[in-house]
HTML snippet that shows the backbone in 3Dmol.js (N, CA, C, O; Angstrom):
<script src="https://3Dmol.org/build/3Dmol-min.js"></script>
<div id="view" style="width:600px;height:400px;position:relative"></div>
<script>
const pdb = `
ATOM      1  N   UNK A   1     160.522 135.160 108.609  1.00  0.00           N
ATOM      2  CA  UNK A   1     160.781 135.901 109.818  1.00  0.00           C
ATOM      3  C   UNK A   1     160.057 135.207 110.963  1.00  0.00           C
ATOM      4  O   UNK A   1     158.990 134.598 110.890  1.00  0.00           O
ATOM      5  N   UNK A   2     160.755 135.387 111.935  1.00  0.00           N
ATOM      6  CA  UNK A   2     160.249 134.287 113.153  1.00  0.00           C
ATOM      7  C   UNK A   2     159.866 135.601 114.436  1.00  0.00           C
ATOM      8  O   UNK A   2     160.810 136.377 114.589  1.00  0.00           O
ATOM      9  N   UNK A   3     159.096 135.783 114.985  1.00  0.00           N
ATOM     10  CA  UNK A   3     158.592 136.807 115.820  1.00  0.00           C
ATOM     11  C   UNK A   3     158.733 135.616 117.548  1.00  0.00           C
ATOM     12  O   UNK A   3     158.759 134.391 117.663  1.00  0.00           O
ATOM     13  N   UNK A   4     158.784 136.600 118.461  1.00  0.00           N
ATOM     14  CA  UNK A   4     158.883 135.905 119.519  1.00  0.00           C
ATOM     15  C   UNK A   4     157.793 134.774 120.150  1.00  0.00           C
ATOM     16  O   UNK A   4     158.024 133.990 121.070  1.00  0.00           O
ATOM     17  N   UNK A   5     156.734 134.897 119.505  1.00  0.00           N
ATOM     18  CA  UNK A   5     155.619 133.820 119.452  1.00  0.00           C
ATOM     19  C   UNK A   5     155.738 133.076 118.917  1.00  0.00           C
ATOM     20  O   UNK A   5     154.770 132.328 118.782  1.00  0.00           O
ATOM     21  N   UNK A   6     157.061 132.741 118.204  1.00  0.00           N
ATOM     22  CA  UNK A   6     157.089 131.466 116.997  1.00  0.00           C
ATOM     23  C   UNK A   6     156.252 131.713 115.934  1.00  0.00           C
ATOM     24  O   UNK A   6     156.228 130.854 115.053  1.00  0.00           O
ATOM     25  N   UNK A   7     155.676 132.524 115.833  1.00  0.00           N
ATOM     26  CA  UNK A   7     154.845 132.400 114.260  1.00  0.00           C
ATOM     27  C   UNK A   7     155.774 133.046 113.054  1.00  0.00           C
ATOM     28  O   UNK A   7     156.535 134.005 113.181  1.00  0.00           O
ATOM     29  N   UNK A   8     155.557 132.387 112.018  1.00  0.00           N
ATOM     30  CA  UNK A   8     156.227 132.768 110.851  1.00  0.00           C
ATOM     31  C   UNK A   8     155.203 133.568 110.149  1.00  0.00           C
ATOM     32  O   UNK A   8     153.977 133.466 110.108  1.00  0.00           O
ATOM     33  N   UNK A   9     156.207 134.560 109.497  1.00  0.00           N
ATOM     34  CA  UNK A   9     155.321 135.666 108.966  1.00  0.00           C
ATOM     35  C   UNK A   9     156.233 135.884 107.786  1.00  0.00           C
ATOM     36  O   UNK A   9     157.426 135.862 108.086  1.00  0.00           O
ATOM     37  N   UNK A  10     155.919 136.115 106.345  1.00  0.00           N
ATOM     38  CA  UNK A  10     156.289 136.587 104.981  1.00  0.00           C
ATOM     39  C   UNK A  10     156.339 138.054 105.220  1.00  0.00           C
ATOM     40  O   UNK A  10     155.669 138.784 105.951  1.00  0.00           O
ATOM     41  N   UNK A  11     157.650 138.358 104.125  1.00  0.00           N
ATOM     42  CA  UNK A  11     158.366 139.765 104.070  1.00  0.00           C
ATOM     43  C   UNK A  11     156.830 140.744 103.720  1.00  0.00           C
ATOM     44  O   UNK A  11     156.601 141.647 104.524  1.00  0.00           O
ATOM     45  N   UNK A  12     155.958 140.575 102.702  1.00  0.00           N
ATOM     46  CA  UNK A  12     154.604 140.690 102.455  1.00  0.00           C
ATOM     47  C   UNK A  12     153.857 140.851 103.780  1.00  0.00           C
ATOM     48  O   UNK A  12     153.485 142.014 103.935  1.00  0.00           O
ATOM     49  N   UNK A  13     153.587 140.173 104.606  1.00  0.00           N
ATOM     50  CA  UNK A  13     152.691 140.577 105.667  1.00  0.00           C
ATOM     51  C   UNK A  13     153.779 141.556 105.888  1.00  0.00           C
ATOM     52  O   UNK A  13     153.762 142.613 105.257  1.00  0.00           O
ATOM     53  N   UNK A  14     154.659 141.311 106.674  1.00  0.00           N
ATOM     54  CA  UNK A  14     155.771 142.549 107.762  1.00  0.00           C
ATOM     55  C   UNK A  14     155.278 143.941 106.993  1.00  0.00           C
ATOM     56  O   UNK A  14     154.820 144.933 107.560  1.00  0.00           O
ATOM     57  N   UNK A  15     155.524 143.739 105.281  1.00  0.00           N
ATOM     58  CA  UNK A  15     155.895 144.839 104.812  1.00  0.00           C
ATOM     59  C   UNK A  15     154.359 145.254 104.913  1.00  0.00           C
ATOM     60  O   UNK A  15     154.367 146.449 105.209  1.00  0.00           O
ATOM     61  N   UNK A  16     153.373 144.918 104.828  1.00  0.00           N
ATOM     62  CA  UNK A  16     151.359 145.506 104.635  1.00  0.00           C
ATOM     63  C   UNK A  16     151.525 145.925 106.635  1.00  0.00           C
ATOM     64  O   UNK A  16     151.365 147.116 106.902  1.00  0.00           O
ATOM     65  N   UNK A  17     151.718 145.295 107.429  1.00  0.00           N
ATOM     66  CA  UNK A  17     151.666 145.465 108.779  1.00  0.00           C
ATOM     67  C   UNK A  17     152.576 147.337 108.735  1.00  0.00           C
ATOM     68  O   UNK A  17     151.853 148.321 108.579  1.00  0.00           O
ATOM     69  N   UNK A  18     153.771 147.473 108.858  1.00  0.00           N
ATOM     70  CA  UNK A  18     154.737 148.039 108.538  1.00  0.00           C
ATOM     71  C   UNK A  18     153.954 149.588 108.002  1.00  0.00           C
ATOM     72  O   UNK A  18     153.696 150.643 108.582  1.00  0.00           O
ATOM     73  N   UNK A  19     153.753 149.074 106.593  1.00  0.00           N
ATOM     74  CA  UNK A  19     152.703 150.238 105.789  1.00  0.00           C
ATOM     75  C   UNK A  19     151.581 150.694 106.540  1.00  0.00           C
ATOM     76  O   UNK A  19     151.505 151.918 106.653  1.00  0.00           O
ATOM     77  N   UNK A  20     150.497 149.860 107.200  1.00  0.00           N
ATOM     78  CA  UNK A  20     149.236 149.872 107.535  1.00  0.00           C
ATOM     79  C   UNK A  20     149.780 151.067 109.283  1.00  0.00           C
ATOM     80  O   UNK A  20     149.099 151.817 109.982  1.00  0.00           O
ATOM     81  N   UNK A  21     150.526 150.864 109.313  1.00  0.00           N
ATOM     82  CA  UNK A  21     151.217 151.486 110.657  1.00  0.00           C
ATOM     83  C   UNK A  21     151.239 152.580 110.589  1.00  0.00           C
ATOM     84  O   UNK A  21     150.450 153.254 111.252  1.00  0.00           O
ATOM     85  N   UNK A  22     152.409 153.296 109.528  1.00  0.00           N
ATOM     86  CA  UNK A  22     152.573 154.386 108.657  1.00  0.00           C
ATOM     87  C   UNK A  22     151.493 155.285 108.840  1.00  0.00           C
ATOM     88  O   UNK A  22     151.365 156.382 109.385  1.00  0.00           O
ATOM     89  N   UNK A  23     150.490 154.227 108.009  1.00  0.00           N
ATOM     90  CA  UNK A  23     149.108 155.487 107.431  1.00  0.00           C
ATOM     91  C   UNK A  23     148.474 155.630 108.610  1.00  0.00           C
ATOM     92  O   UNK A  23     147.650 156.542 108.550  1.00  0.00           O
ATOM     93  N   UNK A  24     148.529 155.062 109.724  1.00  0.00           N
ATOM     94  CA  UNK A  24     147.841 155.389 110.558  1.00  0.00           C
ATOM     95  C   UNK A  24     148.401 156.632 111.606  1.00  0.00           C
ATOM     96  O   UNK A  24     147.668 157.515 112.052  1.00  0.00           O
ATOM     97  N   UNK A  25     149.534 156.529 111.830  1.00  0.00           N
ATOM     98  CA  UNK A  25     150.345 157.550 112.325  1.00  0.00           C
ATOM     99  C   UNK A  25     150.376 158.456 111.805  1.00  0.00           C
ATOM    100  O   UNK A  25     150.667 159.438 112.488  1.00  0.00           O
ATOM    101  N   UNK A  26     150.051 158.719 110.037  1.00  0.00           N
ATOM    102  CA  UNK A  26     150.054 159.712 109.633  1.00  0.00           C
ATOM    103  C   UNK A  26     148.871 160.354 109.469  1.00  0.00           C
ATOM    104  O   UNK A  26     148.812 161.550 109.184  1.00  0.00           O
ATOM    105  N   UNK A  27     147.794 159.562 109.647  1.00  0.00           N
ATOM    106  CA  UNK A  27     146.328 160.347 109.547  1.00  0.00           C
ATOM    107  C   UNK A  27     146.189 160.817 110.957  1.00  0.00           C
ATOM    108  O   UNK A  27     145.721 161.951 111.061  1.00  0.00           O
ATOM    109  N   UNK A  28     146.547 160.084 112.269  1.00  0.00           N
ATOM    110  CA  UNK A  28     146.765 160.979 113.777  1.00  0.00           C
ATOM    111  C   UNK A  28     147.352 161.894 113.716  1.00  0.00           C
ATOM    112  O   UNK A  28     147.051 162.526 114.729  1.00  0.00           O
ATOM    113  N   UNK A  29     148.261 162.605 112.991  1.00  0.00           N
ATOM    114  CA  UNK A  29     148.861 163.480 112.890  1.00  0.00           C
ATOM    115  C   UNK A  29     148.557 164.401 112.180  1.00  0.00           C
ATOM    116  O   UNK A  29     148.571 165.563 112.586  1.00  0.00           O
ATOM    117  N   UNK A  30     148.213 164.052 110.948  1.00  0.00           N
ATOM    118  CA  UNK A  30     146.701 164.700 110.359  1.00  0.00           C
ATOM    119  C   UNK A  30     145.890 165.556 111.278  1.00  0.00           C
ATOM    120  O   UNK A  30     146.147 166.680 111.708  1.00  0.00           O
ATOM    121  N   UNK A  31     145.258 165.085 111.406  1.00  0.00           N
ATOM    122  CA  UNK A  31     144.436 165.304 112.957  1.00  0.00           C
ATOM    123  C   UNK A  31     144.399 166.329 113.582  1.00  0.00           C
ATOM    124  O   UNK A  31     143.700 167.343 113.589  1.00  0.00           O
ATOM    125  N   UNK A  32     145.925 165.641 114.545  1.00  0.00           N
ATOM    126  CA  UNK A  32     146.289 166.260 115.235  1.00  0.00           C
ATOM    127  C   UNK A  32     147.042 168.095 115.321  1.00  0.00           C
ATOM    128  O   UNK A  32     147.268 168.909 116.217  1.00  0.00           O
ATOM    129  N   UNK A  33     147.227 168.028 113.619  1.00  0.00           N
ATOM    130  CA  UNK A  33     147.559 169.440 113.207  1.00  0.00           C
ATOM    131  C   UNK A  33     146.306 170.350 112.762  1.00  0.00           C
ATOM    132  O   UNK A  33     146.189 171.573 112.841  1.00  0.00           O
ATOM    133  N   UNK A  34     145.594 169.586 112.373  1.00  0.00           N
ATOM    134  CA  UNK A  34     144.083 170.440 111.967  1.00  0.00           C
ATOM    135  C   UNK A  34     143.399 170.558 113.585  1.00  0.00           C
ATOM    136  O   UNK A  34     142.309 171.115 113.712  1.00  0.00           O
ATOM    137  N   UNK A  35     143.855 170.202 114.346  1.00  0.00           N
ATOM    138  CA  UNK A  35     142.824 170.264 115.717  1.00  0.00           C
ATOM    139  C   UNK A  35     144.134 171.637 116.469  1.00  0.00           C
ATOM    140  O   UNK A  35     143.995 171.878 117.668  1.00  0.00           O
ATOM    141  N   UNK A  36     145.304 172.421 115.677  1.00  0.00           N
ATOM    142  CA  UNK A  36     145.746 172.776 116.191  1.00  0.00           C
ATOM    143  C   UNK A  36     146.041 173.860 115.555  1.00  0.00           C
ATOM    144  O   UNK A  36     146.947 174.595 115.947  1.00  0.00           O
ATOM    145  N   UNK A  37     145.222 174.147 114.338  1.00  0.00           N
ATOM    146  CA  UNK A  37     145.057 175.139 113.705  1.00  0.00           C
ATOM    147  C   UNK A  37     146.427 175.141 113.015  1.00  0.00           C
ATOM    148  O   UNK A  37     146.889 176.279 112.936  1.00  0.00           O
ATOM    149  N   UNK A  38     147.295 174.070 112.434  1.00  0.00           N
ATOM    150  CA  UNK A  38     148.644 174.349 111.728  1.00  0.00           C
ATOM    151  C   UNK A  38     147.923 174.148 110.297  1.00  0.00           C
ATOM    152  O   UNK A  38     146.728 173.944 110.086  1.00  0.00           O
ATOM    153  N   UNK A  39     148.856 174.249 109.484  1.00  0.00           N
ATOM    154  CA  UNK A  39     148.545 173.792 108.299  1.00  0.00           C
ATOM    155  C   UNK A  39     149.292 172.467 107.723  1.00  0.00           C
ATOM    156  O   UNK A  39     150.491 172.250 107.902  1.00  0.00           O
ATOM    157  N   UNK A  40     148.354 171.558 106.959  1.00  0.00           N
ATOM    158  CA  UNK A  40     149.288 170.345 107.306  1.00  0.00           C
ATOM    159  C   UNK A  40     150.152 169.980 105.395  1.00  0.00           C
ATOM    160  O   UNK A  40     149.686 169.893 104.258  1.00  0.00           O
ATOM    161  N   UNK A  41     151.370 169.886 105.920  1.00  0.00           N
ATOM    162  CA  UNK A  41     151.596 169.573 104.973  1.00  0.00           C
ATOM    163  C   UNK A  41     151.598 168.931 103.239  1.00  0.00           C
ATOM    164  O   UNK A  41     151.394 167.734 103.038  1.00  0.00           O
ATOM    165  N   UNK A  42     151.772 169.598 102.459  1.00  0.00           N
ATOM    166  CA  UNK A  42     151.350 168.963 101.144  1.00  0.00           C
ATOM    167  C   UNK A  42     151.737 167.646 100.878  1.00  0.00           C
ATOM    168  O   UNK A  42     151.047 166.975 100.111  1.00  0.00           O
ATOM    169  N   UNK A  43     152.828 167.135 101.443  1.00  0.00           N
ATOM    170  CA  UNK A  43     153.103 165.830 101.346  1.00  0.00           C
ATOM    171  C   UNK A  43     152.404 165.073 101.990  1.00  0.00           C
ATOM    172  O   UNK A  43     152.387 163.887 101.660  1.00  0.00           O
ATOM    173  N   UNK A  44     151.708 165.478 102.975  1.00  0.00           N
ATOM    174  CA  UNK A  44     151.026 164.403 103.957  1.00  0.00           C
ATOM    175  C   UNK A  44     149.549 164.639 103.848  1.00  0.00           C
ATOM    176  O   UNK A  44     148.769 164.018 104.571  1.00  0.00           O
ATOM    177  N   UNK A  45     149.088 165.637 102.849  1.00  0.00           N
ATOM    178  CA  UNK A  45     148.085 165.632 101.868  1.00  0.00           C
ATOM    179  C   UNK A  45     147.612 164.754 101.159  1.00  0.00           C
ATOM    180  O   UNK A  45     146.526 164.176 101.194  1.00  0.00           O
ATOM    181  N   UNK A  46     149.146 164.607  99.996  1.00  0.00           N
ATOM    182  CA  UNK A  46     149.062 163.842  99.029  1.00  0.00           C
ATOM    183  C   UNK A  46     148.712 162.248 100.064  1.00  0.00           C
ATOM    184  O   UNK A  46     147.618 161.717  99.873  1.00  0.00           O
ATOM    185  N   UNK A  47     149.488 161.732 100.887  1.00  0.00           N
ATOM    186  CA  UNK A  47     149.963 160.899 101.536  1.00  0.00           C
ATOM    187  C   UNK A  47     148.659 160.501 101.823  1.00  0.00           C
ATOM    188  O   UNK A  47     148.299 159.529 101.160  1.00  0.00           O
ATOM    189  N   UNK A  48     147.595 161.082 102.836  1.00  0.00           N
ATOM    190  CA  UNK A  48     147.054 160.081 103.510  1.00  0.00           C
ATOM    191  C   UNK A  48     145.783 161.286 103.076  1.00  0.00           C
ATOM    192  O   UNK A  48     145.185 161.203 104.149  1.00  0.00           O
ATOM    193  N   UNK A  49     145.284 161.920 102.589  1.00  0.00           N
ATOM    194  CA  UNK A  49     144.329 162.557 101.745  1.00  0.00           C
ATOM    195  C   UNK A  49     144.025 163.491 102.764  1.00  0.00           C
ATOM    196  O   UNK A  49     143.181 164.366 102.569  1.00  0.00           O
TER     197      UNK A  49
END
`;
const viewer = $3Dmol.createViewer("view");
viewer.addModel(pdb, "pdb");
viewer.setStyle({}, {cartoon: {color: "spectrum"}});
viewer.zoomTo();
viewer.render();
</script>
């Protein structure tokens, strides 16, 4: 994969970059539901602890 900087990057990085993204959006959201008194989902329990 060729990114607009010319650097080549393996399906492996994209896919750890990609993932590493994920968990982070999902622990802000995390967060962001416990700072709002919801209850946060069991999947996103399991997901990001």
């Amino acid at each position: 994969m060729i990114h607009a900087d010319r650097c080549r990057y393996t399906v492996e990085t994209s896919f750890h970059t990609y993932r590493e993204s994920v968990l982070i959006f999902a622990a802000k959201a995390s967060v962001y539901l416990r700072a709002l008194d919801r209850e946060v989902p069991k999947l996103m329990k399991s997901f990001v602890g």
